[in-house]
N, C-alpha and C positions, 0 to 999 in steps of 0.2 A: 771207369769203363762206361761207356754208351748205356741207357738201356734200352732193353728191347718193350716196344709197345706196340699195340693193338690200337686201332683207332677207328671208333664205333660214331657213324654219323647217323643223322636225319634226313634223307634225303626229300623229308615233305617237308621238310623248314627252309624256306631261299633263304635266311641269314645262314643255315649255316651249311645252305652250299656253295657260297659265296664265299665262306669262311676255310672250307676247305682244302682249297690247292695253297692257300698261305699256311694252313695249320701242318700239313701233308710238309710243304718244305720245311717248319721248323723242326718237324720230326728226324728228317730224313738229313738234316745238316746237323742235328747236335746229339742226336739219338740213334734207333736202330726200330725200321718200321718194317714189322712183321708182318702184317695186313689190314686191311680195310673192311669192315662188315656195316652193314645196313643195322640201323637200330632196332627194328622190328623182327628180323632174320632170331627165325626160334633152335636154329643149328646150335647143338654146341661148337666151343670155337675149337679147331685143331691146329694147332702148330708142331713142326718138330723142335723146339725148345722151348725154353722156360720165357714168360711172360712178366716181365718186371710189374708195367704199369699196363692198365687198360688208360685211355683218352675218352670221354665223351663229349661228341661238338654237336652241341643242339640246346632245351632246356628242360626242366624237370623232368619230364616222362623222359625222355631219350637218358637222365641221366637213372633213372630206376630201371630202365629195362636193362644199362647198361650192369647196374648191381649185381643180377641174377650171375650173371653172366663170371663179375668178378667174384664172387660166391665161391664157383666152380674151378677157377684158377686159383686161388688165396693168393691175389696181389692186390696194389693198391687199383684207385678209382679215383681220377681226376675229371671234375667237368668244367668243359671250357663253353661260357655261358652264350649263344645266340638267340634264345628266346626273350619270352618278354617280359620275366623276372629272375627267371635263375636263382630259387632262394638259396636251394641245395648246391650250384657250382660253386664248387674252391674256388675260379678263375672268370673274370672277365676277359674278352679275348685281348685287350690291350693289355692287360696286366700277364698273361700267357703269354705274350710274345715279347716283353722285357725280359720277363725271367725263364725261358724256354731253355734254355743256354742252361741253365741250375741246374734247373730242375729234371733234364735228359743226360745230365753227364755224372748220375749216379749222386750227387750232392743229397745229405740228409732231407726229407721232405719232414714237414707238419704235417701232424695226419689227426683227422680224431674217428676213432671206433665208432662204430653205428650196428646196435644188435637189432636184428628184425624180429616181427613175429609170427611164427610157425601156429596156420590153423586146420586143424580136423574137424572132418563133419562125420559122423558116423548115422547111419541110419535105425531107425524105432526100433528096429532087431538086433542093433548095437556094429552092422558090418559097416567099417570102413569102407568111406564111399571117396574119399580123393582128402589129398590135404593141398596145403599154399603157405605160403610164405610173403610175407608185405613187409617191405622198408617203412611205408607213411603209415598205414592202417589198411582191419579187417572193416568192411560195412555190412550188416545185415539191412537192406535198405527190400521197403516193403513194396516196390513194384507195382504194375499195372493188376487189376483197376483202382489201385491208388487208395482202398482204405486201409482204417488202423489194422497192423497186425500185434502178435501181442508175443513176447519173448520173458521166461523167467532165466535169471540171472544168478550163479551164486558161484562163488569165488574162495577155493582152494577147500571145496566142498561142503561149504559152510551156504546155509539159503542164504540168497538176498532178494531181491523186491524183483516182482513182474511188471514190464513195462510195456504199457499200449500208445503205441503212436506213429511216426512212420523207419522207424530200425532204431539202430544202435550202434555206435563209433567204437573200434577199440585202437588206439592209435599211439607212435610209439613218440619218445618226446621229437624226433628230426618229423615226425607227420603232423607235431600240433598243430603246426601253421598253414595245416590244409586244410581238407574238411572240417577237421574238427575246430577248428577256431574259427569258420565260417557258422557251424552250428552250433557257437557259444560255448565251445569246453577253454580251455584251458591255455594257455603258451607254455611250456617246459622245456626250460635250458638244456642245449645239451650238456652231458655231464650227468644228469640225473637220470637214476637208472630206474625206471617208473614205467606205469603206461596209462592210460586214458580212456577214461569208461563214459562215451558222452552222448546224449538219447538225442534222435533229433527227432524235432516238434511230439514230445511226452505230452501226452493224455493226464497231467498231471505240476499242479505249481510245485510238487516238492521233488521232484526227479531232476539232482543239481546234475552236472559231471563230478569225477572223483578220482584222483589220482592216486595209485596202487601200488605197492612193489613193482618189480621188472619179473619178479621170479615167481611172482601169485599165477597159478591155474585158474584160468575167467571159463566157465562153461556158460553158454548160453543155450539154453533147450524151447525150440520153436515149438510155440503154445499153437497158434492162429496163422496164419497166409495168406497173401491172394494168390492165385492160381486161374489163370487160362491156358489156351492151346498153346501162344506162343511168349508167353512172358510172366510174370509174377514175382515172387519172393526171391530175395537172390543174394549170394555173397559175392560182394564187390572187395578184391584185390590190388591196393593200389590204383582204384580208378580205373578197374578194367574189369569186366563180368569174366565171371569164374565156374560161378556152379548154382542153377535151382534150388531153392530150400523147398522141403517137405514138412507138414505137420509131424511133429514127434522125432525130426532132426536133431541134432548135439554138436552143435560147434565147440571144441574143446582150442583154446586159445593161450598157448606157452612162449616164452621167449626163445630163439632159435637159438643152436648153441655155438652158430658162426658165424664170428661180424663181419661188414663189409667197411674196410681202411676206406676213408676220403682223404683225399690230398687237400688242404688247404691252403689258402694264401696267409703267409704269417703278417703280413702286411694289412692286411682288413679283420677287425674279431665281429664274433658274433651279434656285437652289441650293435655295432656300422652296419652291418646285413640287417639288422632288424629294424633298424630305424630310417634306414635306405630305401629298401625295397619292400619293408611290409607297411612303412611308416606308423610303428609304432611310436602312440604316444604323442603323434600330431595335432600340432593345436588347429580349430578349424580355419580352412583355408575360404575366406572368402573372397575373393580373386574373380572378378569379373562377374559378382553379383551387383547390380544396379539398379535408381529406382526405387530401393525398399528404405523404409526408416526404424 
């Protein structure tokens, strides 16, 4: 039987509005296309049936906000890649439109789990003040005017070290390959069920990153901030501001207890994505350096 899908675009991405009325007719010729939403559209989705697969045609972000979203349905999560790496799309759009036909006529998908992480802030008086949920990572990142702030750290209520410099990564293994492997933590395979404790620019040579259970309780309780009128200390969500932190704040940081299904392509593994597009492991390219000896 067909299934029925949702198909969530970008419409600030020209690839993949370009990519759209071709992606729309494969849906619409081998599948069953329930509607159209903007990627950014904070609506829940309403259908009068059930939701097989959600589509996401755009890249990373478009395919994380598309996550929330499948969270709320418990279906799968297909992205079909028109940015400008797409580490997280199952699908390039050429490989999408060989196998559209499969993969909309109910045929077995590849999928792999992807648990996020669910984080609370509670305020000095201990009232919950908002929680969040991230696929890639929580960031306590120290804000304007940009000096050190200072966070103690302790994990399944056991103390660990106070760390001054400018925040703290806690990132899940599908996030390593964002922030946090820009700020020198870690790469972890999916499949391993962990998460990632990684300080960026530590007041300090011996604040490594460190990789944790998936199931460890991370509290972080804000020592120090910057604070002005209109910005300062802040928890960043997936690459998106969330909420101000306050002196004597308590980020409590658990693993969510609902994953989000991605559809994969069985034809590309993880190893090909990581060495494709993140070029891991690259010997250096010097290509068109000249002149030097």
């Amino acid at each position: 039987m067909p299934r029925s899908v949702v198909l969530i675009v970008n419409h600030c991405k020209p690839r993949a509005v370009e990519a759209l009325d071709e992606v729309r007719s494969l849906i619409e010729q081998h599948g069953r296309l329930l509607s159209v939403i903007e990627a950014d559209d904070t609506e829940n989705i309403s259908t009068d049936e059930p939701v097989d697969l959600v589509i996401a045609l755009g890249g990373d972000g478009t395919i994380l906000s598309a996550a929330g979203k499948c969270m709320q349905l418990a279906c799968p999560l297909l992205g079909v890649n028109t940015g400008k790496v797409g580490f997280m799309a199952g699908y390039e759009l050429d490989s999408f439109r060989v196998a559209a036909g499969q993969i909309l006529n109910d045929a077995p998908l590849l999928t792999r789990k992807v648990r996020a992480l669910r984080g609370e802030i509670r305020s000095v008086d201990g009232t919950q003040r908002c929680t969040a949920v991230a696929l890639n990572e929580l960031v306590v990142t120290a804000g304007p005017p940009y000096r050190m702030i200072t966070l103690d750290v302790s994990v399944n209520q056991e103390p660990g070290p106070s760390v001054s410099g400018d925040g703290l990564i806690v990132s899940t293994p599908l996030g390593s390959t964002a922030y946090n492997v820009s700020a020198g933590g870690p790469i972890v395979a999916p499949g391993v069920d962990a998460s990632i404790l990684t300080p960026i620019a530590a007041h300090s040579l011996s604040f490594r990153p460190i990789v944790i259970p998936a199931d460890a309780q991370i509290t972080i309780t804000i020592k120090s901030v910057n604070a002005n009128e209109e910005a300062g200390t802040t928890l960043m969500v997936d690459g998106q501001i969330h909420d101000r932190l306050h002196e004597g704040d308590v980020l409590s940081v658990t693993q969510d207890k609902w994953p989000v299904e991605f559809v994969i392509d069985p034809k590309v593994s993880y190893w090909q994505t990581l060495i494709g597009k993140m070029h891991w492991a690259s010997a250096p390219n010097s290509q068109g350096i000249t002149g030097q000896r």
